[in-house]
Structure formats: structure tokens, C-alpha cells
C-alpha positions in Angstrom: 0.0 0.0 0.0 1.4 3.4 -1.0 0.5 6.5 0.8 0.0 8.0 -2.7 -2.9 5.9 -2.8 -4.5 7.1 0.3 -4.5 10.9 -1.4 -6.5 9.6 -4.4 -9.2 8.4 -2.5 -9.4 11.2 -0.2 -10.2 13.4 -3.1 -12.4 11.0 -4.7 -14.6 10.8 -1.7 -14.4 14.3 -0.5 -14.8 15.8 -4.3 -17.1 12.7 -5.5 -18.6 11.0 -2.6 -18.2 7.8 -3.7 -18.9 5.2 -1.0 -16.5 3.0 -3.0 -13.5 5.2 -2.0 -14.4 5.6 1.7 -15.0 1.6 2.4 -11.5 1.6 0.8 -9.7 3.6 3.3 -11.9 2.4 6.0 -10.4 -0.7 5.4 -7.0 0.2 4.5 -6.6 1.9 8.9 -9.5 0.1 10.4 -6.6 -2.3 12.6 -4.6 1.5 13.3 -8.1 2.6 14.3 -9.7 -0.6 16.3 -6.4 -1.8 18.3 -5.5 1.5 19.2 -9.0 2.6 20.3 -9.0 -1.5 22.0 -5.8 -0.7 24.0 -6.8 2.7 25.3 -10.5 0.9 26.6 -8.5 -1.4 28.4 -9.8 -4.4 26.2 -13.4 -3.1 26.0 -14.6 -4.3 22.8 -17.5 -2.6 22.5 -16.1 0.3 23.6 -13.5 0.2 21.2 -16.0 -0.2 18.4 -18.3 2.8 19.6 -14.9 4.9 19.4 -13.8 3.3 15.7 -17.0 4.3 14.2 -17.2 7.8 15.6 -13.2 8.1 14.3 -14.5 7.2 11.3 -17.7 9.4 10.8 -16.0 12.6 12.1 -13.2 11.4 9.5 -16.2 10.9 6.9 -17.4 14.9 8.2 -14.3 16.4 8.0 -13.1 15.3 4.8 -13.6 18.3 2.4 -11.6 20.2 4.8 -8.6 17.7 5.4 -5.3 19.0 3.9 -4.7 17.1 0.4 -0.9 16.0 1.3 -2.2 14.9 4.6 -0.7 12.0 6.2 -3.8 10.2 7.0 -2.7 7.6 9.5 -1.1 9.6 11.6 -4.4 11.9 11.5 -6.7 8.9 12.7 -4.5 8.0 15.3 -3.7 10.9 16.9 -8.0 11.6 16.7 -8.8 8.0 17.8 -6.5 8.4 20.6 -8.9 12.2 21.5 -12.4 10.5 21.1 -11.2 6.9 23.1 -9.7 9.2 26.2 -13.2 11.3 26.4 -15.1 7.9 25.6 -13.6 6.6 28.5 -14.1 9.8 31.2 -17.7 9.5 29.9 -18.6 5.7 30.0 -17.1 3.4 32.9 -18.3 -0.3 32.0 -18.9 -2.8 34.6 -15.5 -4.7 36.0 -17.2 -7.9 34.6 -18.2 -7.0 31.3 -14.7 -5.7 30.9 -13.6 -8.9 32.0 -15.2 -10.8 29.4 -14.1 -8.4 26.4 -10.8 -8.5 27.6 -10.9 -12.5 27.4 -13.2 -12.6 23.9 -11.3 -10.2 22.0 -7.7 -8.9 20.4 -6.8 -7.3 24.5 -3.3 -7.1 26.2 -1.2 -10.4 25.9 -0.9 -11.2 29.8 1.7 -13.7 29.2 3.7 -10.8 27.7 5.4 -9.4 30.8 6.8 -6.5 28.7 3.5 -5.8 27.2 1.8 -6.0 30.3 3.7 -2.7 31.3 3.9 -0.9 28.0 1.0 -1.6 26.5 -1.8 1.0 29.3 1.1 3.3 28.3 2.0 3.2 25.1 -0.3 5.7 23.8 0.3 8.2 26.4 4.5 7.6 25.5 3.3 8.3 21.6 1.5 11.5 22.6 5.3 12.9 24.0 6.6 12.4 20.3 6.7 15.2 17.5 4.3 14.7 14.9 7.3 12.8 12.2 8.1 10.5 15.0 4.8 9.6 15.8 4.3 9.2 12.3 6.8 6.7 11.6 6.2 4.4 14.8 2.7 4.2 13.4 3.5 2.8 9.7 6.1 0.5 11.2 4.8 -0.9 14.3 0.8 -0.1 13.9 0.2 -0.7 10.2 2.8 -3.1 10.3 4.8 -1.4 7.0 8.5 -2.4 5.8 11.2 0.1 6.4 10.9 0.6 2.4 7.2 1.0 3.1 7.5 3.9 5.8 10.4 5.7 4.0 8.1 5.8 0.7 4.8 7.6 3.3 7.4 9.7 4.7 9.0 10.8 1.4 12.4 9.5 2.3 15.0 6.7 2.2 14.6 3.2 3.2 17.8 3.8 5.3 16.7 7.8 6.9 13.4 5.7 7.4 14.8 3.1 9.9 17.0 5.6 11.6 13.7 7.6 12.5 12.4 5.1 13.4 15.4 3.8 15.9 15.2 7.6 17.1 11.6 7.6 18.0 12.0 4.0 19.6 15.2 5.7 21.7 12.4 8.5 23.3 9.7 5.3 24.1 12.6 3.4 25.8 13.4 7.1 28.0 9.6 7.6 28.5 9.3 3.8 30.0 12.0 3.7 32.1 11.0 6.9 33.8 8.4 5.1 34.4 10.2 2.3 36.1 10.0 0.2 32.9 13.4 -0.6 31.5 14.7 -2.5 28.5 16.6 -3.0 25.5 15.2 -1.4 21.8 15.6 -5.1 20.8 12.9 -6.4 23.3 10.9 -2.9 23.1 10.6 -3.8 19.0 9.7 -7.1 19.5 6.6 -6.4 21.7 5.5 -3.3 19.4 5.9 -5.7 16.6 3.4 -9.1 18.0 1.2 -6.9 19.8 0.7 -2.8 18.5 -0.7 -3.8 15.0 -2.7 -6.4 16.3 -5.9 -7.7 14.2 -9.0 -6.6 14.2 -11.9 -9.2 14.0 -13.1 -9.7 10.4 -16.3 -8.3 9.1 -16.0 -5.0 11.8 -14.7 -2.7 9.2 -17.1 -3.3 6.4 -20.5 -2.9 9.6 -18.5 0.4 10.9 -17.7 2.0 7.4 -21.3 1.5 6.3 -22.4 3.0 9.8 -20.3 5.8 9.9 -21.0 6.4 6.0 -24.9 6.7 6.6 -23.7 9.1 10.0 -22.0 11.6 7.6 -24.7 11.6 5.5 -27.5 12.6 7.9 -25.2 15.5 9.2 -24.3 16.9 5.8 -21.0 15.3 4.9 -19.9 14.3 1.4 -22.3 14.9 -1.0 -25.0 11.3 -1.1 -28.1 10.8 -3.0 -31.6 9.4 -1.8 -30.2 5.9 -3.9 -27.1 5.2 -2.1 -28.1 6.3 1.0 -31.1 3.6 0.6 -28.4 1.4 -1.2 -26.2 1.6 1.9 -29.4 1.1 4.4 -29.7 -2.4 2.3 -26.3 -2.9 2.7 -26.1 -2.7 5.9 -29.5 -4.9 6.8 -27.4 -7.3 4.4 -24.5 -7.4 6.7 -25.8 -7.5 9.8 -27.8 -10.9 8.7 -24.6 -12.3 7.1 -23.2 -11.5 10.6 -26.2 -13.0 12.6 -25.5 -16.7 10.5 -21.8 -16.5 11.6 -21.3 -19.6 14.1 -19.8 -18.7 17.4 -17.4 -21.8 16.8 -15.7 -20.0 13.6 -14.8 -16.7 15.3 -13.6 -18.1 18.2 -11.7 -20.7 15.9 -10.3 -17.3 13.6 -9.3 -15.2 17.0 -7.5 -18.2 18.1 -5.5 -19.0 15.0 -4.7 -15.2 14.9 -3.3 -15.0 17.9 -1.2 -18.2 18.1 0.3 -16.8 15.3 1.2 -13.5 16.9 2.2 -15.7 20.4 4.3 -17.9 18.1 6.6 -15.3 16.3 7.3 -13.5 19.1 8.3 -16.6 21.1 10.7 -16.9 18.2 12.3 -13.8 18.6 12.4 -14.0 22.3 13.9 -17.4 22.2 16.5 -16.0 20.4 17.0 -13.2 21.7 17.0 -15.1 25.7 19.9 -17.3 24.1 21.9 -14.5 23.1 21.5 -12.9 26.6 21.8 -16.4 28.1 25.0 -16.7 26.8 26.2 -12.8 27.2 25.4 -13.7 30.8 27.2 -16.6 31.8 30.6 -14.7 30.5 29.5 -11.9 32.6 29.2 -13.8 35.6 33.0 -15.0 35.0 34.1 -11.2 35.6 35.8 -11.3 39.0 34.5 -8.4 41.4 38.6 -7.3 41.7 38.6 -6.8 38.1 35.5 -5.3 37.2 36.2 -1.9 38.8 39.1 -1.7 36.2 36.6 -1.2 33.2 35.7 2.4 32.6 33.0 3.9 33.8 30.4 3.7 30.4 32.2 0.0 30.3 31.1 -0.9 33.6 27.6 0.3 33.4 26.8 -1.3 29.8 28.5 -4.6 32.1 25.7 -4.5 34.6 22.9 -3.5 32.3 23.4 -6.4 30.3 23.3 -8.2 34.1 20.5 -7.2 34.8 18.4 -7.3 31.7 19.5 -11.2 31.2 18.4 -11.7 34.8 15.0 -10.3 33.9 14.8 -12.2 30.7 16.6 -15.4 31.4 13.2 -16.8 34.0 11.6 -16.5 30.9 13.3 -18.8 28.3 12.0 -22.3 29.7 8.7 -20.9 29.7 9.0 -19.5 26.5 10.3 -22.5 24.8 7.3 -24.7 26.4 4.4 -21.9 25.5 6.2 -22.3 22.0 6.0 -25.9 21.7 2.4 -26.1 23.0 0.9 -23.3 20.6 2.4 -25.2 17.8 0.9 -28.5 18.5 -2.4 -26.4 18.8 -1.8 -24.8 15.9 0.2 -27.9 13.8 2.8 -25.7 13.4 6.3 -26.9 13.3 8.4 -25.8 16.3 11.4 -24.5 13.7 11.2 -21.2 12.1 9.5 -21.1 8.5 11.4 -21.1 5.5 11.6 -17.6 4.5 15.3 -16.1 3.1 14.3 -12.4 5.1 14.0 -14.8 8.5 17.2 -16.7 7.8 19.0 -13.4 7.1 17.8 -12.2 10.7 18.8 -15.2 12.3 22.4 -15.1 10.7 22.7 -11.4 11.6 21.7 -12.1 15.0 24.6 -14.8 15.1 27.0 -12.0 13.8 26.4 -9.6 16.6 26.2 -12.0 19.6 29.9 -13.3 18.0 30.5 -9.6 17.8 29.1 -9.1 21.5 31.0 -12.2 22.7 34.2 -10.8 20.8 33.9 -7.3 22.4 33.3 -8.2 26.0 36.5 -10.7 25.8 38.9 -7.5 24.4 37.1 -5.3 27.3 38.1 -8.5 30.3 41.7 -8.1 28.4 41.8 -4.6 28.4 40.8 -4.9 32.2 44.0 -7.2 32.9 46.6 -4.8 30.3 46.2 -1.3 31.3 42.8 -0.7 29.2 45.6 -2.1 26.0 42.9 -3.5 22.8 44.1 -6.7 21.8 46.5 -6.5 18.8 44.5 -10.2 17.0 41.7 -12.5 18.3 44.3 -15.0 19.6 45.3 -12.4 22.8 41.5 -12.7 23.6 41.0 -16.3 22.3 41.4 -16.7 26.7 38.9 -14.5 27.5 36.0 -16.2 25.1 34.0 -18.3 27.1 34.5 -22.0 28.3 30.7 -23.2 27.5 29.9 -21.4 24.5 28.6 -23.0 22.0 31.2 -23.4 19.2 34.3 -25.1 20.2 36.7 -22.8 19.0 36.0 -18.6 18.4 35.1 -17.4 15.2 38.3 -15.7 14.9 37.5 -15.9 11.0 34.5 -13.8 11.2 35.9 -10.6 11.9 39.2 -8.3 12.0 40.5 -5.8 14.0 40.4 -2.2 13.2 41.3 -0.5 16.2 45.1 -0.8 17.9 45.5 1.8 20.8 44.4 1.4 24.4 40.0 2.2 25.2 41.0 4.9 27.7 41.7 7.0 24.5 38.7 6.5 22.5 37.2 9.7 22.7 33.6 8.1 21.7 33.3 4.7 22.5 29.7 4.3 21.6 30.7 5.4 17.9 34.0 3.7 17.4 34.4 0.6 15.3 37.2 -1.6 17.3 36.4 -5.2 15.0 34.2 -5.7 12.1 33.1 -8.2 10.0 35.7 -9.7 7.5 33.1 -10.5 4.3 29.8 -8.3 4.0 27.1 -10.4 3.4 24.5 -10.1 0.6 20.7 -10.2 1.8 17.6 -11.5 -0.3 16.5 -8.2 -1.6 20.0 -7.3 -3.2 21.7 -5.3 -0.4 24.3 -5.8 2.0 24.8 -6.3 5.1 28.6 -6.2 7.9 28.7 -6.6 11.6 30.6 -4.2 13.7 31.5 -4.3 17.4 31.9 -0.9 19.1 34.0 0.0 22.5 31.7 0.5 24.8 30.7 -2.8 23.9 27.8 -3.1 21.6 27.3 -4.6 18.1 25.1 -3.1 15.1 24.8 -4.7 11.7 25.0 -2.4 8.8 23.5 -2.5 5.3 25.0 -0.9 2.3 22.6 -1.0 -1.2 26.1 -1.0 -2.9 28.4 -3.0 -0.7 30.0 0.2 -0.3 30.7 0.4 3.2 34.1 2.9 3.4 31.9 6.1 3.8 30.4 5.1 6.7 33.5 3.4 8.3 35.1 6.5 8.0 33.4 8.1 10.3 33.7 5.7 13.5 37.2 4.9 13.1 39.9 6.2 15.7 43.6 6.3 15.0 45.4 5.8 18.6 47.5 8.7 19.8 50.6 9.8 18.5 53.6 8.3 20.6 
């Protein structure tokens, strides 16, 4: 879907009227719309409906009068967020019925701990953002767009388009953990991504456009004749009985099936993520308490982040592995990933950066033991790589070092390469991709359309001090 698209059917239906144009986009940011509106009701689901179709008839109102470049979803979103928060100072529903919405519909995950805590405050977090920021969380997370997707809404590059992005994520992560809610971007985008753009139940959006349609009409919106208005009136009779014959056993069967998918690709990301951590962990456990006041001070504290966001993640990995295996024999789903070349090039870049990771928090421990020295070659570090890992011997091949000068002179550690990969790696849509480890510890993988990947180097290389 292009955003280009969206602006022709605006000005159909606000010029036109055509009913044809509106069911379109109706259709197009219905899930924006519903889940958002679902979230801030607290899983009401008839709430969340009442709130959708006024969204959608003050949209159907308003639409002569709606700039023509406007970014629509972004418009809907920041309205359905306005009409759900008065919705809900207005109308209190009882604790049971709320209940029982909660359990029948697309609500909060509760066996998402993360979720649990983001997810009453997510929209409140969105409202801090600027307008372009807002913008792009909501075609990447809420209308679940590529990052070639958002960059083409946005008007710029697939590349600008994920670094907004990563900003905008960067201001959530500082809005949640002042809110006692901390956590890395990694785990942050892999909630957004099973749970913000969540599904809504099929059928709604047609019953709600046709609603909100015939509301704009009787209060003077887009121009409708006597014949579609009675047209629409059929149309919705007609839906409403195709609704009624709908057997309880094949929505609950649909909401099911939805949602075991959702539950069963974030497990996979979790999973892999936990092992990552897992492993991180059990080197980081191996730094003696003598030593560990040795590392710089940004050293140190990346040191005990990773400490402590293992220890927060690692209770979860049994779990996680057994809710996985269950929802797949509910589902007859196999246990292993699918098939898919962009899912295989995730998994190998998140390979790369844990060896990266693993690589970087060895030459830290060696820096700890040689006056804050970065190993000349992989060999002066082979004896800081972990006994239990799980490759016999270090990828030593994977990567080469780039940095020779002791850490206590890198003058931005968070921004200077020390090893990267050896080979970049081409991906199934043509580009390519290179692993870097940093000083202060972290990894990042990098893609280049070309290959070219000097430019950017570049600029996070340090030469050590003159002797």
C-alpha cells in the first residue's frame, strides 16, 4: 500500500462522494483505528467499536476540509487516541463486562510481561513524540509497513526511514524507564511488533464504514443521493444478517488461529534473543568483582545493564520455549522457524552480533588485565571467550580488527568501530549487510545497497594517539 494511494481516495470521496473510496480507506486503517482505540478501553470491545466508528464518521465529516498531502494515518491515530480518552471519562463499564471483552477479544497479551507494562502506556508515551516520529512508529509498528514502506509515506529513504524510526524508539525506551520500565530497543521492537498492530476481528470494518458512511450523511457530509443512502441502508441490513448466520465456533476458531500466530513469532524472537542474553550472561558472571572496577566507567555500566536485563529475561526462556512448543501443536505448526530467506538473514545477523558481542566483551576483560591495552589479534583474547559457549573454538575468522591503541583514548566509545566483519554479506532483496563491534561494547549490523561500506567506516574509526 502506497500513501499515494490514500491521497487519491481522499479526493475522490471528498470531491465525489463515492462510498467506493471511503469503504477503501476504511479498510486500509481500520486495525490502526480498532487496536488502538482496544488498548486505550483497556480491552473493552464494544467500547473500542463505539470509538472506531465515531473516528470514522467525524473522518467521513471532516473530509472536504482535510489538507490534500495529509498523512492520514497519523491523523486517525492521533483523533482515535482524542475521542477513546473522552469515551472513557464519559462511560465506565462494569469490571465484569470488561472482563469478558478482555478474554473474547484482540486485548493485552498477559503472558507478555513486557507488554503487560507498556501496552496501558504506550499511547500516552506516543502522545510525547513530535508529529514525524509519531508518524513513523505508526506505519512501522501499527500498520505493520516495511522500512521501504514507511520511507516511501514519509518521502524519504529506506535507510533515513529506519533511523527515525530507531530515534523515535530511543524516546519510548526514555519515557518507560522513567516510568520504572526498562529494556533494550531489541525487546521494546519485539513487543511493538506481536502486539501494537494487532488484528482486528473480520467483518467489523465493512459494519462500521457502512455505519459511519450513513452518519456523515444525515449531518451533511460528502455529498449522497436518496439511492445510495437507501443502497447503503440495504447494505447494511445485508451485513448484519450475514453477521447473525456466523457460528460462534468459527470466530472463536479465527481469533485463536490469529493469535497463536502472533504468540508464536514473538516466542521466536524472544527465544532467540534469551539465548543471546543467556550466553552474554554466563561470560559476565565470570568477571571477577577485583577486576570489574578496572573497566571504565560507560564500560562498567553497559557490564551491569546487560546483568541485569539477562536476569529479567533469562526466568523466561524455559517458559518460553514450552508456551512455543504447545501453541504449535495447537496450531500444527512446526516448532522450527519457517522457511523464509528475510527470516534466515535475521537469524544469521543475529549470530554475527552475539559473536560480535561475545568478541567485544573478551577485548574489554583483556583490556581490564593490560592497562585498558585492545588486543592486537583475536588470539590475545582467544582466553577470555567463554569455556561453554557453543562453538568449540572462536570465530576468529568472522571478523578483524580495526582499532590498535588502548580504550582509555577512545574519545567516543559508543561510535568507534574496534572489529568488524571480515566478508559483507549479501541479503535477499539485493543489499548488503557487515557486523561491527563498538567500544563500549555493543554490536550493530549495517546494510549498504552497494556494498560500499568505506563512507560510513570512515566516520567511526579512531587512530590511537601519537607516541
Amino acid at each position: 500500500m502506497k500513501a499515494g494511494d490514500d491521497v487519491g481516495l481522499l479526493r475522490d470521496y471528498a470531491e465525489n462522494g463515492s462510498d467506493l473510496s471511503f469503504s477503501a480507506l476504511v479498510g486500509r486503517h481500520f486495525n490502526l483505528v480498532y487496536t488502538t482505540a482496544l488498548r486505550i478501553a483497556n480491552g473493552d470491545a464494544a467500547l473500542a467499536q463505539d470509538v472506531a466508528q465515531n473516528v470514522f464518521t467525524d473522518f467521513a465529516r471532516k473530509a472536504k476540509r482535510l489538507p490534500p498531502d495529509l498523512f492520514l494515518g497519523g491523523w486517525l491515530y492521533k483523533h482515535t487516541c482524542f475521542i477513546a480518552a473522552n469515551a472513557i471519562r464519559t462511560e465506565r463499564r462494569r469490571q465484569t463486562r470488561e472482563r469478558q471483552a478482555f478474554e473474547m477479544n484482540f486485548a493485552n497479551d498477559e503472558s507478555d510481561p513486557i507488554w503487560s507494562g507498556v501496552g496501558p502506556i504506550l499511547d500516552k508515551a506516543m502522545s510525547r513524540l513530535a508529529a514525524r516520529d509519531r508518524d513513523a512508529l505508526v506505519l512501522r509498528f501499527f500498520e505493520q509497513r516495511s522500512f521501504r514502506s514507511v520511507g516511501g509515506a514519509l518521502g524519504i529513504s529506506e535507510e533515513a526511514a529506519r533511523k527515525r524510526v530507531d530515534r523515535a524508539l530511543e524516546k519510548l525506551r526514555g519515557f518507560f524507564a522513567q516510568h520504572g520500565l526498562s529494556f533494550s530497543a531489541a525487546v521494546l521492537t519485539s513487543a511493538l511488533d506481536a502486539h501494537a498492530g494487532a488484528a482486528a476481528p473480520v467483518g467489523l470494518a465493512s459494519i462500521v464504514a457502512t455505519a459511519a458512511f450513513s452518519e456523515a450523511a444525515k449531518s451533511g457530509g460528502a455529498g449522497l443521493s436518496l439511492i445510495k443512502l437507501m443502497t447503503i441502508t440495504k447494505a447494511k441490513i445485508a451485513l448484519a444478517a450475514i453477521a447473525a448466520g456466523l457460528t460462534a465456533a468459527i470466530i472463536v476458531q479465527s481469533q485463536n488461529n490469529s493469535r497463536l500466530q502472533r504468540e508464536n513469532r514473538t516466542l521466536r524472537q524472544r527465544a532467540a534473543q534469551l539465548t543471546e542474553l543467556q550466553a552474554e550472561n554466563e561470560q559476565l558472571n565470570k568477571i571477577q568483582p577485583a577486576a570489574t572496577p578496572e573497566l571504565k566507567p560507560d564500560q562498567f555500566r553497559e557490564l551491569m545493564r546487560l546483568r541485569g536485563e539477562v536476569g529479567v529475561l533469562k526466568d523466561q526462556l524455559q517458559q518460553a520455549k514450552k508456551a512455543q512448543t504447545a501453541q504449535a501443536i495447537a496450531s500444527h505448526e512446526p516448532v522450527s522457524a519457517p522457511e523464509d530467506p528475510a527470516e534466515d538473514q535475521r537469524q544469521i545477523a543475529i549470530a554475527k552480533m552475539g559473536n560480535a558481542k561475545q568478541w567485544m566483551l573478551a577485548f574489554l576483560m583483556y583490556a581490564s588485565d593490560h592497562q585498558q591495552a585492545c588486543p592486537a589479534n583475536f588470539d590475545q583474547a582467544t582466553a577470555y571467550w567463554p569455556k561453554d559457549a557453543t562453538e568449540t573454538n572462536p570465530p576468529t575468522n568472522e571478523f578483524q580488527v580495526v582499532y590498535q591503541g588502548a580504550f582509555n583514548d577512545i574519545t567516543n566509545p559508543a561510535q568507534t568501530i574496534v572489529l568488524q566483519e571480515t566478508d559483507p554479506v549479501q541479503g535477499p532483496d539485493g543489499g548488503w549487510f557487515k557486523a561491527y563491534g563498538f567500544a563500549d561494547g555493543h554490536a550493530e549490523y549495517h546494510k549498504s545497497a552497494d556494498g560500499n561500506f568505506a563512507p560510513w567506516e570512515s566516520q567511526r574509526m579512531q587512530l590511537p594517539p601519537a607516541q
